[in-house]
C-alpha positions in Angstrom: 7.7 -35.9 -55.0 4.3 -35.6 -53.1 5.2 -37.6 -50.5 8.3 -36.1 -50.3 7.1 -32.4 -49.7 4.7 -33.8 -47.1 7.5 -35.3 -44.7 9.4 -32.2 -45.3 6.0 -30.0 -44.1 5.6 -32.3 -41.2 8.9 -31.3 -40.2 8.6 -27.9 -40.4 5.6 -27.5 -38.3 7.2 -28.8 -35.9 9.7 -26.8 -34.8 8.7 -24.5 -32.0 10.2 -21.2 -30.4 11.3 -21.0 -26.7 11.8 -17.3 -25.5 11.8 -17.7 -22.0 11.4 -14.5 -20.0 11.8 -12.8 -16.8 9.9 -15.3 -15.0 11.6 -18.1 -16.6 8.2 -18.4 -18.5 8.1 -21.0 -21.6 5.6 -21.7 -23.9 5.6 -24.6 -27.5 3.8 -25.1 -29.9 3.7 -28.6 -31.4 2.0 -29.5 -34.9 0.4 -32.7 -35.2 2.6 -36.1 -35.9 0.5 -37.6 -38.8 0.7 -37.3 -41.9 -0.7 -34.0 -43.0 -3.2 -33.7 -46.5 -4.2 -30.6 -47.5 -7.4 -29.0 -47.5 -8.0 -30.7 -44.0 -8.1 -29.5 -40.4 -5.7 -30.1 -37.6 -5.2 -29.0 -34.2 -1.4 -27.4 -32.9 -1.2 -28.1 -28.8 0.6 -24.7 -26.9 2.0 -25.9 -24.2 2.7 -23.6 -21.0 5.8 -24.2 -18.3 5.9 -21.6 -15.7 9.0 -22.9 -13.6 7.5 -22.8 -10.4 6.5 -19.4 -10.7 2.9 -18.4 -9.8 0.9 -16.2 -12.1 -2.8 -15.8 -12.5 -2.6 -14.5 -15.8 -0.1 -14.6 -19.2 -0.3 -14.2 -22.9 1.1 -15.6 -26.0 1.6 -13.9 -29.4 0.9 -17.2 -32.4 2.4 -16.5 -35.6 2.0 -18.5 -38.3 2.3 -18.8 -42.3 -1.3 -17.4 -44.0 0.6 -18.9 -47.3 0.6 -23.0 -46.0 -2.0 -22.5 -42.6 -5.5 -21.3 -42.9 -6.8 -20.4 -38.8 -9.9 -21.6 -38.0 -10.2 -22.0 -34.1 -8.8 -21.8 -30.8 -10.0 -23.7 -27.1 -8.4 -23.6 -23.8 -6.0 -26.4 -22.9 -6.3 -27.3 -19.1 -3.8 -25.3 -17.6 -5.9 -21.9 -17.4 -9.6 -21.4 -16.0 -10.4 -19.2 -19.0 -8.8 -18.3 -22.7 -9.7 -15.9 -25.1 -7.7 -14.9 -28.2 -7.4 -12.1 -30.2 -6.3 -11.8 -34.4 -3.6 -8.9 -34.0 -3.1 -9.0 -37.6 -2.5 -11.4 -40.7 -0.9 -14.0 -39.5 -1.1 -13.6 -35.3 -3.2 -14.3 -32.5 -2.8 -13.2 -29.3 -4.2 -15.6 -26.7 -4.7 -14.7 -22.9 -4.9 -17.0 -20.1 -6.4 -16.7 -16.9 -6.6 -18.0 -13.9 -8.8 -17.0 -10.5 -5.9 -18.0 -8.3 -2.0 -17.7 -8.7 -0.8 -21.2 -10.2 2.9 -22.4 -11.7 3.7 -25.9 -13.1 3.1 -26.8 -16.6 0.3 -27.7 -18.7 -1.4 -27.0 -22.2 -2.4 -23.3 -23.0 -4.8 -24.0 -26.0 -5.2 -26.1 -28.8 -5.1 -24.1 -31.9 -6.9 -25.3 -35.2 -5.5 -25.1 -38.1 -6.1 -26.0 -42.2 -3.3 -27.0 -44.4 -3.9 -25.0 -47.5 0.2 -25.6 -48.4 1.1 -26.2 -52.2 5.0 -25.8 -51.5 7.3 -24.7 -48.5 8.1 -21.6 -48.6 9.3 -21.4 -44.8 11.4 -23.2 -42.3 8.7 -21.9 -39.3 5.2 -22.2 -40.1 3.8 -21.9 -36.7 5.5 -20.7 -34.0 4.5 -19.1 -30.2 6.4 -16.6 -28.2 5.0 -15.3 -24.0 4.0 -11.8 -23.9 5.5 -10.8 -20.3 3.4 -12.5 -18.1 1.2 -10.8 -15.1 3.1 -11.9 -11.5 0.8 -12.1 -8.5 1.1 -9.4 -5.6 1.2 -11.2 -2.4 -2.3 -11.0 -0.4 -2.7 -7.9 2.4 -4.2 -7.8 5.4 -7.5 -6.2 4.9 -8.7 -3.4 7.3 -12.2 -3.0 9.0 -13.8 0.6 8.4 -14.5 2.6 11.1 -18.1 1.8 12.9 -20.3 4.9 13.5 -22.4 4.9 16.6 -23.9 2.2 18.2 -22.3 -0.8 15.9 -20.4 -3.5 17.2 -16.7 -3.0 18.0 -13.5 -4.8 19.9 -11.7 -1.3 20.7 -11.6 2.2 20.1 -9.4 1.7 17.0 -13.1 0.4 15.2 -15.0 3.2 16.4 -15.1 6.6 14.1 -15.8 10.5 15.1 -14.0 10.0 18.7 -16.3 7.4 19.2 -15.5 4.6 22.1 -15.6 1.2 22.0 -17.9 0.6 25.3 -19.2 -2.8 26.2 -18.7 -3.8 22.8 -20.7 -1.1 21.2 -19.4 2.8 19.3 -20.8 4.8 21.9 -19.7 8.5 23.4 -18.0 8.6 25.9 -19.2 11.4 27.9 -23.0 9.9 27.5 -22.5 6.4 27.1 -26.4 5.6 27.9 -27.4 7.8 24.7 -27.7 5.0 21.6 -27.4 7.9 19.1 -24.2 9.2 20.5 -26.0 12.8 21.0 -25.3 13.9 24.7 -28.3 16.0 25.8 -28.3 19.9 26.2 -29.0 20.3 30.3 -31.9 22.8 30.6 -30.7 26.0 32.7 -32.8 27.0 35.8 -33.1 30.7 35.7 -31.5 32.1 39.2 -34.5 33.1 41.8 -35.6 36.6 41.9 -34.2 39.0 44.6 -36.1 39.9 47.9 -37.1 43.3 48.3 -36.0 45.1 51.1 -37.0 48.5 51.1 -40.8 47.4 50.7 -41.1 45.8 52.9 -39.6 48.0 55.3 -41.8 50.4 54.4 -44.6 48.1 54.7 -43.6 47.2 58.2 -43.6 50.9 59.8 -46.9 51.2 58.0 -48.2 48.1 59.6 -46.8 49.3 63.1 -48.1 52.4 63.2 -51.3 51.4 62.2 -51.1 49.1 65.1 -50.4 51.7 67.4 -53.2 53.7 66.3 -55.7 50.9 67.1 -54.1 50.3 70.7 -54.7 54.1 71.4 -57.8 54.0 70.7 -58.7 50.5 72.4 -57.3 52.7 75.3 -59.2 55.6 75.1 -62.6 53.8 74.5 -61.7 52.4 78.0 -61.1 55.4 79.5 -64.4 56.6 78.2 -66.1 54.6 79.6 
């Protein structure tokens, strides 16, 4: 009768679920092949199949029978860089895989631990694994060089900010290229010369004459004199 119960367990565990989804994304989960005693520990191997379809990151929601299956520990299989798991509730785990780059193909998802605290079957699916819809990748873009403010290197005016030119391979202004902090100089203005007086001086020149003419009279009558 013992023996009996056991093969039927073994059976039971393992049948699997496959829900694929829009990705065409698969995931099993396979119970061990020996004979199964309780009170002891075995480990349940998810397997992943992407299709061909990149992703970089998926989950899995575990549920399984707290009457016959005790959990006790999860580790990541070698399809994703990192795994972690979460206990939703009685009964189911939610694992996440993760990977730095975008990758498809097929491969194990984690190896689930498991004790068999079973007295009797009470269910056709003890363990079973379904994908959570998976994360696609975005395809890469083209990434874009800021703007260079004054004086930083440059290969046209497209890198240069503020109106800035790109000039011998530098962010320089235009309009005073040979300034390194793009600040043209304020030109100092020359105040406009003072005007020449005319009516002093011609007042000063008929002054001047007749004082002139005063000294040649008199030169002249000193002569005369004497």
């Amino acid at each position: 009768m013992r023996r009996g119960f056991l093969i039927l367990l073994i059976a039971f565990l393992a049948l699997f679920t496959h829900v694929p989804q829009a990705l065409a994304l698969s995931m099993t989960i396979e119970a061990p092949s020996e004979q199964l005693v309780r009170d002891q520990e075995y480990d349940f191997v998810v397997s992943i199949d992407t299709f061909n379809t990149a992703i970089t990151t998926t989950q899995g929601r575990v549920t399984y029978e707290t009457e016959y299956l005790q959990f006790v520990s999860l580790t990541k299989g070698n399809f994703f860089e990192s795994v972690t798991y979460t206990e939703a509730s009685t009964g189911t785990i939610i694992i996440t895989g993760t990977n730095a780059a975008a990758k498809s193909g097929s491969g194990t998802f984690a190896i689930i631990r498991f004790k068999l605290i079973a007295t009797a079957a009470g269910s056709t699916t003890l363990c079973a694994i379904a994908p959570i819809t998976p994360t696609s990748t975005p395809p890469p873009t083209n990434p874009t060089t800021p703007p260079q403010s004054c004086s930083l290197s440059c290969t046209s005016d497209a890198n240069c900010a503020g109106g800035l030119s790109c000039i011998n391979g530098m962010c320089l202004n235009a309009t005073c290229p040979a300034e390194t902090d793009c600040i043209c100089p304020v030109p100092t203005k020359i105040p406009p010369p003072a005007a020449i007086p005319t009516s002093g001086m011609a007042v000063g020149w008929k002054v001047g004459s007749f004082i002139a003419l005063g000294l040649i009279g008199l030169g002249i009558l000193g002569v005369i004199l004497l």
